[in-house]
C-alpha positions, 0 to 999 in steps of 0.5 A: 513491525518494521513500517511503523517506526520506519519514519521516526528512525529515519528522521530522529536516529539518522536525523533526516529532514521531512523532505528527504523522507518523502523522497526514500518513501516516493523513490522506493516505492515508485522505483519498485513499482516499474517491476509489478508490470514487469513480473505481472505481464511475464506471469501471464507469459508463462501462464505460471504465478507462484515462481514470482510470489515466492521470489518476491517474498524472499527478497523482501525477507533478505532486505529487512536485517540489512536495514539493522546495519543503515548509517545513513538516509542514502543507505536506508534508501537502498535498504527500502528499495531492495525491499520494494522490488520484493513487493513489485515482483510478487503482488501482481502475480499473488493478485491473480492467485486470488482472482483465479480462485474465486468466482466473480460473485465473491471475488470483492469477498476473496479480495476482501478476506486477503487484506483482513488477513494480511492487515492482521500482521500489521496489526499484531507488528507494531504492537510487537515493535512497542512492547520490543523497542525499549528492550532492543532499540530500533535495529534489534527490532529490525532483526526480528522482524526477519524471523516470521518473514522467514517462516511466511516463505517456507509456508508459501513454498509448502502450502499455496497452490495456484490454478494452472491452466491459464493460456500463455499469452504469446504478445509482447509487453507493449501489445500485451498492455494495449489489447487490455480493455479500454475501460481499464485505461479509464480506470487506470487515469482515475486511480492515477489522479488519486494516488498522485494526492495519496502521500505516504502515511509517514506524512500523517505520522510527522502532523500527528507528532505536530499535534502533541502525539508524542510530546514528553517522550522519548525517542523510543517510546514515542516511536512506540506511541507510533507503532500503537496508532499504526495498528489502531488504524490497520485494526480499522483497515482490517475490520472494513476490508471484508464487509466492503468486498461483500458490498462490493459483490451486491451494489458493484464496485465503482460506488464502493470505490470512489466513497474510498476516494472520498473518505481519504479526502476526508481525513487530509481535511480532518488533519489539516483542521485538527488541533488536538491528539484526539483530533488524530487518532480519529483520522488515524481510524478514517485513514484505516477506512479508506484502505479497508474500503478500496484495496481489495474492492480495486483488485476486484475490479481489475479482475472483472475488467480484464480477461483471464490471460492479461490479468497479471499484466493489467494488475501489474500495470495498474500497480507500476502507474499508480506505484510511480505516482506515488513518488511525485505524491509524496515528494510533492508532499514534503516539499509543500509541507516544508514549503508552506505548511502542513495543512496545505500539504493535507489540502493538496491530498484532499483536492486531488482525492475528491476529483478522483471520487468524482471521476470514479462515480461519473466516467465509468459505465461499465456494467456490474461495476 
């Protein structure tokens, strides 16, 4: 409910510029993220996940009514980055959850059904947030967006059960990292270079405005036209993270990940060339494509790469590097695009995304992979 409008309330309400925006986006998020290696690597240390998940998940739901009191950018800036630390402390832990209860012949499947369900939610949130905004503006709809994240911890707490059993790892955090295998280390470089050129989708939400998205409307509802095309592309996001974990688990993983690569490449051309509003929401949907394609398949991957006991440190370290380079992925952005144009700031996205793909297809011989 909250991500979709995040954007227009923090350039219209609190009239922040595209450059300070991409700051709040790249700083929370990579700022956050040295804490995904940190609960990732502690988690195998104590051979015990769930203690992270619910912590994790409690913060973030403690966070989201505070960005309801926010006066300025600086404050939502905090706000958001309360919220982060959230996420950085319960995904590696919650991804090792996933990966010890399948088997590695479904485990893209595993990985896959996770982010359909999950994508659900940010379906079914924005269009709550359209059909909530012109009755309780942006801050009602960020207090109500805490009920159901109340109700997910209470349901976390009660029902998920983990596999028990790992080996506790008895290494330090440095040699913890370095005992993982080497074509994990080459992974890690390729997914680097990729989310180095993967801004933030608050990006795709100010071209699509430039395109005439919103054009006539009011602040509000303009944020509701936003809130829609969130969960148009996350409906696309949902459909394909299934049948491509399943296609993972028949043809490997790498195939299937760098085609995610290369369909965001994609969509940076198709919205730096577009020119209309249709142009957009068709980019919307490919955008929602590419995450459908390559979340949960590079889960997988990680877990086929990494021996059980350094699971949650590989997950974790994967998503701090790759959290990290979305600061400068983002800030980069922002400055090209005030800079320059946007469409440089979309090329910028594309050249990067490509080279990754490349790499993906042609730097890694792993078997089953």
């Amino acid at each position: 409910m909250i991500f979709p409008i995040f954007a227009p309330f923090i350039t219209e309400s609190l009239g922040a510029s595209a450059a300070a925006l991409g700051l709040i986006e790249g700083l929370a998020e990579s700022a956050a993220s040295l804490f995904r290696v940190v609960s990732g690597w502690w988690s195998d240390k104590l051979g015990r996940r769930k203690p992270f998940a619910v912590a994790g998940y409690s913060l973030s739901t403690a966070a989201k009514p505070a960005l309801a009191a926010v006066t300025s950018w600086p404050q939502a800036l905090a706000v958001r980055f309360t919220d982060r630390v959230g996420k950085g402390v319960r995904t590696a832990p919650r991804d090792v959850i996933i990966s010890e209860s399948a088997k590695q012949s479904v485990r893209g499947k595993a990985f896959g059904l996770h982010r359909t369900l999950d994508t659900l939610g940010a379906v079914l949130g924005p269009v709550l947030a359209f059909l909530l905004l012109p009755i309780f503006g942006y801050r009602g709809v960020f207090l109500i967006a805490a009920l159901p994240a109340v109700v997910a911890v209470i349901v976390l707490i009660i029902f998920v059960r983990e596999i028990r059993g790992t080996k506790r790892i008895r290494v330090s955090f440095i040699s913890g990292v370095k005992s993982i295998e080497p074509e994990f280390r080459i992974y890690l470089a390729i997914s680097t270079i990729f989310a180095l050129g993967n801004f933030s989708w608050a990006f795709l939400v100010l071209r699509a405005n430039n395109l005439g998205i919103a054009t006539g409307l009011t602040p509000l509802k303009a944020a509701g036209v936003v809130a829609l095309l969130y969960a148009f592309s996350n409906l696309i996001y949902a459909i394909a993270s299934t049948p491509s974990g399943i296609i993972s688990d028949r043809v490997g993983r790498r195939p299937v990940l760098s085609l995610g690569y290369g369909v965001f490449g994609i969509t940076c051309v198709g919205f730096a060339l577009a020119s209309t509003t249709w142009h957009a929401i068709i980019l919307f949907a490919t955008y929602g494509l590419f995450r459908g394609i390559t979340d949960g398949v590079q889960k997988a991957y990680i877990s086929d790469l990494v021996v059980p006991k350094l699971r949650g440190t590989a997950m974790g370290t994967f998503d701090s590097v790759v959290g990290i380079a979305a600061f400068p992925a983002s800030f980069i952005a922002g400055i090209i695009w005030s800079a320059v144009s946007p469409h440089a700031a979309f090329a910028y996205g594309a050249v990067l995304s490509f080279t990754a793909a490349l790499f993906m297809m042609t730097a890694l011989r792993k078997s089953n992979s």
